[in-house]
C-alpha positions as CSV (number, residue, x, y, z in Angstrom):
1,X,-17.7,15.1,-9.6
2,X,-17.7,11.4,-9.3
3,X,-19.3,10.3,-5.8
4,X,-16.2,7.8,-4.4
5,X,-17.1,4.0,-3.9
6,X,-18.9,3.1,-0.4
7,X,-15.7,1.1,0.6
8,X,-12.9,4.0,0.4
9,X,-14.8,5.4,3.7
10,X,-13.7,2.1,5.4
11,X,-10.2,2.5,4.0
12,X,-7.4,2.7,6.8
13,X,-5.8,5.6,4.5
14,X,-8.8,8.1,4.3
15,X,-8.0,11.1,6.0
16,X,-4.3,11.0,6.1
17,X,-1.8,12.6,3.7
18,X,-2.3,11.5,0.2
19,X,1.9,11.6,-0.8
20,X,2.5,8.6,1.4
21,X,0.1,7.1,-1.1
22,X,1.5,8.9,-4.0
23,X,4.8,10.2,-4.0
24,X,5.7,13.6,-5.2
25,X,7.4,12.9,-8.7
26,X,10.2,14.7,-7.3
27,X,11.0,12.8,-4.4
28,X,14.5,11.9,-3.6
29,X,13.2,8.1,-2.2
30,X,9.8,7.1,-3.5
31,X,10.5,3.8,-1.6
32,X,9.9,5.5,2.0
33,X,6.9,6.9,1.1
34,X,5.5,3.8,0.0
35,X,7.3,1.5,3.1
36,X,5.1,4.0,4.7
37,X,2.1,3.0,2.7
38,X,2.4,-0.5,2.4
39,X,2.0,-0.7,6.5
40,X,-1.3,1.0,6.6
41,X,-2.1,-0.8,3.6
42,X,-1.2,-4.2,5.3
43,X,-4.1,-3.5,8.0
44,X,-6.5,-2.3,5.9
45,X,-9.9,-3.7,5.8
46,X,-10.5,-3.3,2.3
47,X,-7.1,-3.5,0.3
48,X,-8.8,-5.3,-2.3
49,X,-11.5,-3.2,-3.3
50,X,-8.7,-0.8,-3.8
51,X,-6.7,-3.2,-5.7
52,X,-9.0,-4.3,-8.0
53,X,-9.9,-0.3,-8.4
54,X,-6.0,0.6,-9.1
55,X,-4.8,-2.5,-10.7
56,X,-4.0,-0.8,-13.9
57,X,-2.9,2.3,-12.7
58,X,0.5,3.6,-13.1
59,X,1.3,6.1,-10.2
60,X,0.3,5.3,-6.4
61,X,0.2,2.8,-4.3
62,X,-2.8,0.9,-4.4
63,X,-4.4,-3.0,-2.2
64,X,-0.7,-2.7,-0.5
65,X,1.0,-2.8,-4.3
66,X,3.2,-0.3,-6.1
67,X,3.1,0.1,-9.8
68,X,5.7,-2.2,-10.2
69,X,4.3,-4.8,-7.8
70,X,0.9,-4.2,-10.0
71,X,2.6,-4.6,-13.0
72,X,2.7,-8.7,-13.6
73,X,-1.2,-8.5,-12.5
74,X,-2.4,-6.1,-15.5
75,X,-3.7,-8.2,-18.7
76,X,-1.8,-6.2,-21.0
77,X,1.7,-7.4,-19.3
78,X,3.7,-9.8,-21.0
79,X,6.3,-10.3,-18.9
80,X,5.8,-12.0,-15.3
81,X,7.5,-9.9,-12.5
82,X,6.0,-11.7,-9.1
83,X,7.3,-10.9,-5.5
84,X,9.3,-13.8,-3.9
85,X,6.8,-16.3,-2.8
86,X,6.2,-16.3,1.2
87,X,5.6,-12.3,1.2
88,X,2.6,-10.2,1.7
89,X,3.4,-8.5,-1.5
90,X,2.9,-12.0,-3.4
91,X,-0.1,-13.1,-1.9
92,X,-1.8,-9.8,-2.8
93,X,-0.4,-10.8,-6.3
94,X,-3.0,-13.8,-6.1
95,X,-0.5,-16.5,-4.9
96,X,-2.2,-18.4,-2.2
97,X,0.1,-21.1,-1.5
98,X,0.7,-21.8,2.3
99,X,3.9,-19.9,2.3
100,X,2.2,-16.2,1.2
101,X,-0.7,-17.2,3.2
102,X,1.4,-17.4,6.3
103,X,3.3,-14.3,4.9
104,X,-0.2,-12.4,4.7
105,X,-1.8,-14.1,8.3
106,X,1.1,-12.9,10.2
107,X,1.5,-9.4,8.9
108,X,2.4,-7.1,12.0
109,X,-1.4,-5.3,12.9
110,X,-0.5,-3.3,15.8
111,X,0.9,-0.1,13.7
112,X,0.1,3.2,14.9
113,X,-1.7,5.3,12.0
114,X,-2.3,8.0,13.9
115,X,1.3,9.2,13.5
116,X,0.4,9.4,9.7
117,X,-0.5,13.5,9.5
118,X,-3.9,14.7,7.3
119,X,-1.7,16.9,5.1
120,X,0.9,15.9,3.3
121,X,2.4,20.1,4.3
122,X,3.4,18.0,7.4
123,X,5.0,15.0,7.0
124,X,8.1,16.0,8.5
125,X,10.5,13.4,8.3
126,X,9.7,9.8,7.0
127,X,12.0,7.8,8.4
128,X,11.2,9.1,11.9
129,X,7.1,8.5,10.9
130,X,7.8,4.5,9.5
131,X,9.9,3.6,12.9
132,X,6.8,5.0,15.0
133,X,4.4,4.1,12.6
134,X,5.5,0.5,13.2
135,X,6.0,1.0,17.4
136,X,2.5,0.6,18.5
């Protein structure tokens, strides 16, 4: 088995369920989940490590970024699909103008990811987790 990169043990999501991170294919709102994820990822100290690591994969969420947010970033893509310029989303998308900037230095840090369970057998329900995941 393939011994995982030093910088995943410094990775706000270790320990905590994996299907925030990576929906079931059967979920009813994939979008939760990762509204879930993109918080943690948002405060995460080494989003892009796990970018650069993910940026051509096609299931997860990965530095903050769904597939579709990775999409415009991957070499093979032809077509250019950014995130509205002055969001978090864009400036993990490389854009560094002083709108995203702002977007990225102003990101709320005070979330709670202890509310986040270690198994995904007890999520419960999300909606209840993202409002008091985003209390602290």
């Amino acid at each position: 088995m393939k011994t995982p990169p030093d910088w995943m043990s410094e990775s706000a999501c270790k320990n905590r369920a994996g299907d925030i991170w990576f929906p079931p294919f059967d979920a009813p709102n994939p979008e939760l989940y990762y509204a879930i994820a993109k918080n943690v990822c948002n405060v995460c100290p080494v989003w892009k490590e796990c970018k650069e690591i993910g940026i051509n994969e096609t299931y997860g969420m990965w530095g903050g970024l769904t597939p579709q947010e990775r999409t415009p970033l991957q070499k093979v893509n032809k077509v250019t699909n950014f995130a509205a310029h002055g969001t978090v989303t864009r400036y993990r998308q490389g854009c560094n103008c002083s709108e995203c900037v702002d977007a990225h230095n102003n990101i709320n840090k005070n979330i709670d990811i202890s509310v986040i369970p270690k198994s995904s057998k007890d999520l419960g329900d999300l909606k209840i987790m993202l409002q008091r995941l985003l209390r602290a």
